[in-house]
C-alpha positions as CSV (number, residue, x, y, z in Angstrom):
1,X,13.4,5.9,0.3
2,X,15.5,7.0,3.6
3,X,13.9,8.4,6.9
4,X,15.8,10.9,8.6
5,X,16.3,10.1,12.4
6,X,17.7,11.4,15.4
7,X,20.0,8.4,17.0
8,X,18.6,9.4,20.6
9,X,15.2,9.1,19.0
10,X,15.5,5.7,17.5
11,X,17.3,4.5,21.3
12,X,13.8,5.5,22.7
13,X,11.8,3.9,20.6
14,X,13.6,0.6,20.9
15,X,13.5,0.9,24.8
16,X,9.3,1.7,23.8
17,X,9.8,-1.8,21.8
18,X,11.5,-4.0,24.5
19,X,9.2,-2.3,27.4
20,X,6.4,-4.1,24.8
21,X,7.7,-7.1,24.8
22,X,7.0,-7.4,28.5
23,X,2.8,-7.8,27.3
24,X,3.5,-9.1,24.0
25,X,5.3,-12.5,22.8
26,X,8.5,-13.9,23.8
27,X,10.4,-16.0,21.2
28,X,13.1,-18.2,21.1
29,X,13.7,-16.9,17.5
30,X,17.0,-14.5,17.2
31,X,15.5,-13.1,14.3
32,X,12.3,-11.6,16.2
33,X,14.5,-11.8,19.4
34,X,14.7,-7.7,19.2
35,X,13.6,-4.9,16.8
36,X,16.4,-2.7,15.4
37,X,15.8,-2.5,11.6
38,X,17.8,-5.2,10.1
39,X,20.1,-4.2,6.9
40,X,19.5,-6.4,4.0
41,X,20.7,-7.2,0.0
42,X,18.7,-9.3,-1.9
43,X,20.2,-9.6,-5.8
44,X,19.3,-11.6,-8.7
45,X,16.9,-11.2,-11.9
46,X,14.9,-9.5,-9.6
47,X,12.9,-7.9,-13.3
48,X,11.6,-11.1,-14.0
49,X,10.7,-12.1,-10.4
50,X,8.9,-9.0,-9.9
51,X,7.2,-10.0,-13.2
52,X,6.3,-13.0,-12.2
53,X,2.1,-12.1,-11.2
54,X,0.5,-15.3,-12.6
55,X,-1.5,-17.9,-10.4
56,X,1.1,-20.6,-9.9
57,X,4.1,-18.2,-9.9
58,X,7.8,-20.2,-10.3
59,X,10.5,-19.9,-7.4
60,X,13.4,-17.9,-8.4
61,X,16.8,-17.9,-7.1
62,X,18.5,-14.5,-4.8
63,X,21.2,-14.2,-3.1
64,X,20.1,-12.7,-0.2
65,X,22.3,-10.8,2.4
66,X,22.3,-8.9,5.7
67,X,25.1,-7.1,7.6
68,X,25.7,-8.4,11.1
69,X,26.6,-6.9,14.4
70,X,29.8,-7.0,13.9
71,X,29.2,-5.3,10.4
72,X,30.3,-8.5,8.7
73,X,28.1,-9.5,5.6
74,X,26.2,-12.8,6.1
75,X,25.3,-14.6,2.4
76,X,22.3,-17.1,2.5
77,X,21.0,-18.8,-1.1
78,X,17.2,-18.6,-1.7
79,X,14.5,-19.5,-3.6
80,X,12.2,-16.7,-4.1
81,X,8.5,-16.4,-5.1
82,X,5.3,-13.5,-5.7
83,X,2.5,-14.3,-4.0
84,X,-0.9,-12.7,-2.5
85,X,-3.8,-11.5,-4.2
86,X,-4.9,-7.8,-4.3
87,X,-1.0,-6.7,-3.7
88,X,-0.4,-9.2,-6.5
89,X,-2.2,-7.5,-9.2
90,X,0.1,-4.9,-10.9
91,X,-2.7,-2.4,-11.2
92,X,-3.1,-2.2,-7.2
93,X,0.7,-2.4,-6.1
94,X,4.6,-1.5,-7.9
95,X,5.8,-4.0,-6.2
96,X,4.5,-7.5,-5.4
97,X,4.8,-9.4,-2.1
98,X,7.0,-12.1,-1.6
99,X,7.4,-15.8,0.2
100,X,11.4,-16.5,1.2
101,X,12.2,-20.1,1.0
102,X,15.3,-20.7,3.2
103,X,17.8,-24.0,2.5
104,X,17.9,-26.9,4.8
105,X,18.7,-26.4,8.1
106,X,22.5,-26.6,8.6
107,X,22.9,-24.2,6.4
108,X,21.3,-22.0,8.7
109,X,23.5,-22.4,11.4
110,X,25.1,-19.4,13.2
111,X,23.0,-17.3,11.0
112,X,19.8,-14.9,12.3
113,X,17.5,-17.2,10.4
114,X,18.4,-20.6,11.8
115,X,15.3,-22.5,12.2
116,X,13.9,-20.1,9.7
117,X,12.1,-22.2,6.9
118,X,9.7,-19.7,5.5
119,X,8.8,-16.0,5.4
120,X,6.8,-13.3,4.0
121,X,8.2,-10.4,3.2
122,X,5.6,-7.4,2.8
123,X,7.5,-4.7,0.3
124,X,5.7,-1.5,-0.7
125,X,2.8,-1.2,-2.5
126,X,2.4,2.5,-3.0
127,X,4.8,4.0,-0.7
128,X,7.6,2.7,2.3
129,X,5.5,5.0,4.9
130,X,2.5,2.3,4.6
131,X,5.1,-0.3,5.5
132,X,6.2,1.4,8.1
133,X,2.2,1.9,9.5
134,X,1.1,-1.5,8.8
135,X,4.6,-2.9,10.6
136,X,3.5,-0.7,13.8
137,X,-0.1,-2.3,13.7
138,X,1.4,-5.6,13.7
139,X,3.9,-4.5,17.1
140,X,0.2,-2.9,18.4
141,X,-1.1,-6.2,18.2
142,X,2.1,-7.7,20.2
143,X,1.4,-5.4,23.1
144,X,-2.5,-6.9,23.4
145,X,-1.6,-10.5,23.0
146,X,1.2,-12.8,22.7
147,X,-1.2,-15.2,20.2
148,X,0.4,-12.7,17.1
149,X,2.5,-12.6,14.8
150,X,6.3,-12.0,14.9
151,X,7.1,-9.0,12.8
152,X,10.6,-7.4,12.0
153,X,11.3,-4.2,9.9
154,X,14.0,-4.5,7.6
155,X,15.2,-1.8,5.0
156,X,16.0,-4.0,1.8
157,X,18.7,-2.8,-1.1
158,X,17.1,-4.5,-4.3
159,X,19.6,-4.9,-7.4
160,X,19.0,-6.7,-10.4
161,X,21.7,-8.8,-11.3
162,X,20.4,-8.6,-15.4
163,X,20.4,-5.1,-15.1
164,X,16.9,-4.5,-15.9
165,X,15.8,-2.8,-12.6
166,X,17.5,0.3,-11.5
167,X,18.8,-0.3,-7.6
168,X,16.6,0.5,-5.3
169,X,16.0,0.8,-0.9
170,X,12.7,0.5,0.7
171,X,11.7,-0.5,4.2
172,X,9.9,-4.1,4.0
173,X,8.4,-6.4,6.8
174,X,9.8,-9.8,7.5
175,X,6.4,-11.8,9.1
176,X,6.5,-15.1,10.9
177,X,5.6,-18.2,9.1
178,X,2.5,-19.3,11.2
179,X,3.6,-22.6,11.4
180,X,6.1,-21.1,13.5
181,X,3.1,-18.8,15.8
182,X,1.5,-21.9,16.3
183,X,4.4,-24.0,17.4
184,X,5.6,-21.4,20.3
185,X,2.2,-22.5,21.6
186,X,2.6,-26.2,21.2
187,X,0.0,-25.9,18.9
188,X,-0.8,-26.5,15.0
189,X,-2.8,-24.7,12.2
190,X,-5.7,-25.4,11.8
191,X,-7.4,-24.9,8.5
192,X,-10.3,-26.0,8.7
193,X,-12.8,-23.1,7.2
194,X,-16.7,-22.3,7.9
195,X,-15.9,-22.0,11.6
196,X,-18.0,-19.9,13.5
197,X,-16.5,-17.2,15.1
198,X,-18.6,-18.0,18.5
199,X,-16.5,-21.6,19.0
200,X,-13.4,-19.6,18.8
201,X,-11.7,-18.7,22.4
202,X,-14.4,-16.1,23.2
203,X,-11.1,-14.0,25.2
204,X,-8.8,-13.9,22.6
205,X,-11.4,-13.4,20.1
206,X,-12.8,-10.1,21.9
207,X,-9.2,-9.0,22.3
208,X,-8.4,-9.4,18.3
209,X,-12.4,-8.1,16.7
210,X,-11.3,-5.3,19.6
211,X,-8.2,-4.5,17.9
212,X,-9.8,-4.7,14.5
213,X,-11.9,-2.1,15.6
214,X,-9.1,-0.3,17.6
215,X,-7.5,0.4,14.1
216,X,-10.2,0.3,11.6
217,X,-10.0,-3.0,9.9
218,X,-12.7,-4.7,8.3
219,X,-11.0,-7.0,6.2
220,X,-11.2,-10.3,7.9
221,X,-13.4,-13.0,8.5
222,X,-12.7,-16.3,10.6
223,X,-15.0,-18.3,8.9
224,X,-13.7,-17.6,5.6
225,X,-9.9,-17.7,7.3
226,X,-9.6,-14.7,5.7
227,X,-6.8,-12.6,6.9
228,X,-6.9,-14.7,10.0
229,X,-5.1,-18.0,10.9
230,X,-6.6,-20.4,13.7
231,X,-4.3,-22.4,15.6
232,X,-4.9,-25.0,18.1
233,X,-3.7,-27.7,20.8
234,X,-6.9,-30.1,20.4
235,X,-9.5,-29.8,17.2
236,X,-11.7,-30.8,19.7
237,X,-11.3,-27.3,21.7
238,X,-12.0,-23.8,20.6
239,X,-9.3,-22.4,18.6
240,X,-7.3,-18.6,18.8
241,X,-7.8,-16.6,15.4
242,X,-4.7,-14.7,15.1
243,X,-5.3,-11.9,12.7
244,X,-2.3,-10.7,10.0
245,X,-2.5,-7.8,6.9
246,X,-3.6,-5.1,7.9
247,X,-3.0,-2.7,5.2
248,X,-6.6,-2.1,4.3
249,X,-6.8,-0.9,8.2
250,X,-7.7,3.0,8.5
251,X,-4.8,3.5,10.8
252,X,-2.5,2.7,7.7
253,X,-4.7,4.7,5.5
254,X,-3.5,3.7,2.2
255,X,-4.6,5.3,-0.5
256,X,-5.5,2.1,-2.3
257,X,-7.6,0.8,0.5
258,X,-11.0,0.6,0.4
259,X,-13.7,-1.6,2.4
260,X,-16.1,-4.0,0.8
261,X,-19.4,-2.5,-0.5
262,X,-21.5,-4.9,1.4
263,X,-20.8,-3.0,4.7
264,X,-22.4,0.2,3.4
265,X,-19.4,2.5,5.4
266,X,-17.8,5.4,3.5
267,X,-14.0,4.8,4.1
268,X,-11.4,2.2,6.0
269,X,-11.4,5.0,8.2
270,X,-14.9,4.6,10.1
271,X,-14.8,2.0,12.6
272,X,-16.9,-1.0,12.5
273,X,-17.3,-3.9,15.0
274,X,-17.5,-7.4,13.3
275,X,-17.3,-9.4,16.0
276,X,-20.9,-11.1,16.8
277,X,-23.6,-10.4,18.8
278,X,-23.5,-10.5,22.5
279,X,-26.2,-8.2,24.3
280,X,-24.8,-8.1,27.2
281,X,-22.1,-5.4,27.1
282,X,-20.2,-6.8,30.4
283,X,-19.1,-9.1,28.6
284,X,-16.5,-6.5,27.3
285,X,-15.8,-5.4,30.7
286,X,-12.4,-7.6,31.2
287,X,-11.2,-6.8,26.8
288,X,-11.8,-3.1,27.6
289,X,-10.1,-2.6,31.2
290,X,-7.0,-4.2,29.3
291,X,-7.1,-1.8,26.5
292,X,-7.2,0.7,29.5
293,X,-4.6,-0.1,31.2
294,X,-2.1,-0.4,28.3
295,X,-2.9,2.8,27.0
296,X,0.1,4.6,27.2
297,X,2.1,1.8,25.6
298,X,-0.2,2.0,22.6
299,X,0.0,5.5,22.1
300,X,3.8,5.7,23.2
301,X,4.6,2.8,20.2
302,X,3.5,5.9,18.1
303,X,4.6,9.2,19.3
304,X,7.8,7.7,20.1
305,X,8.7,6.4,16.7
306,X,11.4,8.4,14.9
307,X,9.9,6.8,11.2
308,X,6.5,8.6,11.0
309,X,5.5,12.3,9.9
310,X,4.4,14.3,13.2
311,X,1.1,15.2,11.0
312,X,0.6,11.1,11.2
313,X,0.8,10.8,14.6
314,X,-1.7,13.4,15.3
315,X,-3.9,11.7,13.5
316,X,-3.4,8.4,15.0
317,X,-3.5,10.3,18.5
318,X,-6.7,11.6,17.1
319,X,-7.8,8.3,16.1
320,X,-6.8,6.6,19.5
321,X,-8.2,9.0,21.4
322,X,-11.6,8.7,19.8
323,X,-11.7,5.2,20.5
324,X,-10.7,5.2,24.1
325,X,-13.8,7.9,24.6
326,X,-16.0,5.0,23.2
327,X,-15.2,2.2,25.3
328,X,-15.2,4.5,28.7
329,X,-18.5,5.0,27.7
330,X,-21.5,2.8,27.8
331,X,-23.9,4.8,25.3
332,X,-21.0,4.2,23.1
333,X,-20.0,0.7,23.9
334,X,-23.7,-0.2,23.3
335,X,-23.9,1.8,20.2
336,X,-20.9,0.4,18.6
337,X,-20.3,-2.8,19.9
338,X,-23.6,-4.3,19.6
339,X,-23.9,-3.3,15.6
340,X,-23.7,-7.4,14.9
341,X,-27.1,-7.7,16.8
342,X,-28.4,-4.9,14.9
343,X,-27.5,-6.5,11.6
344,X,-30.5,-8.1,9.5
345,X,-27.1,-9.9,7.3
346,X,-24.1,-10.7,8.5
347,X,-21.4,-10.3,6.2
348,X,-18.6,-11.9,5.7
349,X,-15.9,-11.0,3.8
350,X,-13.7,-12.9,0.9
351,X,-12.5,-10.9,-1.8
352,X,-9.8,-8.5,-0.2
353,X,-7.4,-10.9,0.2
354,X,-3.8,-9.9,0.7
């Protein structure tokens, strides 16, 4: 599936990208170095790979290629495997996501994934527009924090070497292994689950359950580690839950998304905070004057990008606006914001996984 494009079009929205980059992460990573959609091949008996849904699912070997600057075609062996859990199960996705295993280093060299070991690569599920969306959530995320994930759109040709699988294009994501997030912060991964979400880096964690809310995500928990990955310097300190998949957000809107029962809201759409309780609503004061003040980079990431339907982008604009009219207002702020004091049962999540 191709998106038509004006190339003036896709010049401002990488200037709209780099402009980002000034709040968001810098990397020493070529890869994630800039964001122009990346041309790629992968080949092989892609039939039975894609078949390949059980629990322990076996690597399988793909060429995989990518054109460089200089249009040449750069060749790199890897071993290939499904993975995930609700994107795994045929009935929920066409396609199943997939973890790249790159060779040893040296053979990396000169290439846009040295120092590359591992990488997801989210492929569509219903449709290359909810790609594209949950890609942009992920670059939203950028813009409020450097503590995110790297994540680079590529548009993928996928042809079966057997000849089982007709050829086909579709726009993917390549995400950052999160050993790699944590190491551009000297830190590690921590793993550790059951953590409360109060011992967590109480500014970072305001600006990520802030975000959640910002697009409509309620599938995540730290204590569960679901969706969420805490890294650290010291297990001693209070750790920075980085979020990832946001798919089941209601910016993305995907027709298979859906938000768990227990939280009693009618669609990923409605916003709900699940961050906890603080009953003092200055303590917001410093997450919300920085969602103020980059608001016109959010909403330019959107109505700037050549890939997405204008009637999309008037209802993110919708959505956006909405939002920035709750956290200018303190009725609001208290209305919304302290729901986690409200709640007799806090609910945490497992179930939704990726």
């Amino acid at each position: 599936m191709y998106y038509k494009f004006s190339l003036t079009a896709l010049l401002l929205f990488s200037i709209v990208l780099q402009d980002a980059k000034l709040y968001g992460q810098k990397t020493q990573s070529w890869l994630f170095a800039v964001d122009d959609i990346l041309h790629c091949k992968f080949t092989g008996k892609l039939n039975d790979l894609f078949n390949d849904r059980k629990d322990n699912p076996a690597s399988h070997p793909v060429l995989f290629q990518y054109w460089g600057d200089d249009s040449s075609l750069v060749s790199i062996q890897l071993q290939v495997k499904t993975r995930g859990h609700f994107r795994l199960l045929r009935e929920n996705c066409k396609m199943p996501p997939l973890l790249l295993t790159f060779p040893k280093e040296e053979k990396l060299k000169s290439t846009l994934f040295d120092k590359q070991t591992k990488l997801k690569l989210v492929v569509p599920c219903q449709g290359d527009e909810y790609v594209i969306r949950e890609w942009l959530a992920y670059k939203l995320y950028n813009i409020i924090t450097e503590k995110s994930f790297n994540a680079r759109l590529v548009q993928v040709d996928f042809e079966d070497s057997a000849g089982k699988r007709k050829p086909e294009t579709h726009y993917c994501i390549l995400l950052e292994d999160e050993k790699k997030v944590a190491e551009r912060f000297s830190a590690f991964v921590w793993k550790r689950r059951q953590v409360d979400m109060r011992n967590t880096d109480p500014e970072e964690f305001r600006k990520m359950a802030v975000f959640q809310y910002l697009v409509g995500n309620t599938d995540w928990s730290v204590a569960y580690l679901q969706n969420i990955v805490l890294i650290t310097k010291d297990s001693t300190k209070a750790a920075y839950a980085i979020p990832y998949d946001f798919d089941h957000a209601g910016i993305v809107d995907a027709p298979y998304a859906g938000a768990a029962e227990e939280l009693e809201i009618p669609n990923v759409r409605t916003r709900l905070y699940r961050g906890f309780c603080e009953s003092d609503i200055e303590s917001f004061t410093k997450t919300f004057e920085l969602y103020n003040r980059l608001k016109k980079d959010i909403y330019d990431l959107y109505t700037t990008c050549p890939l997405l339907k204008s009637s999309y982008v008037k209802f993110v604009t919708r959505y956006f606006d909405d939002f920035y009219k709750i956290i200018n207002s303190n009725r609001l702020i208290e209305s919304e914001f302290q729901e986690p004091c409200r709640a007799k049962v806090r609910v945490e999540i497992k179930g939704l996984k990726d």
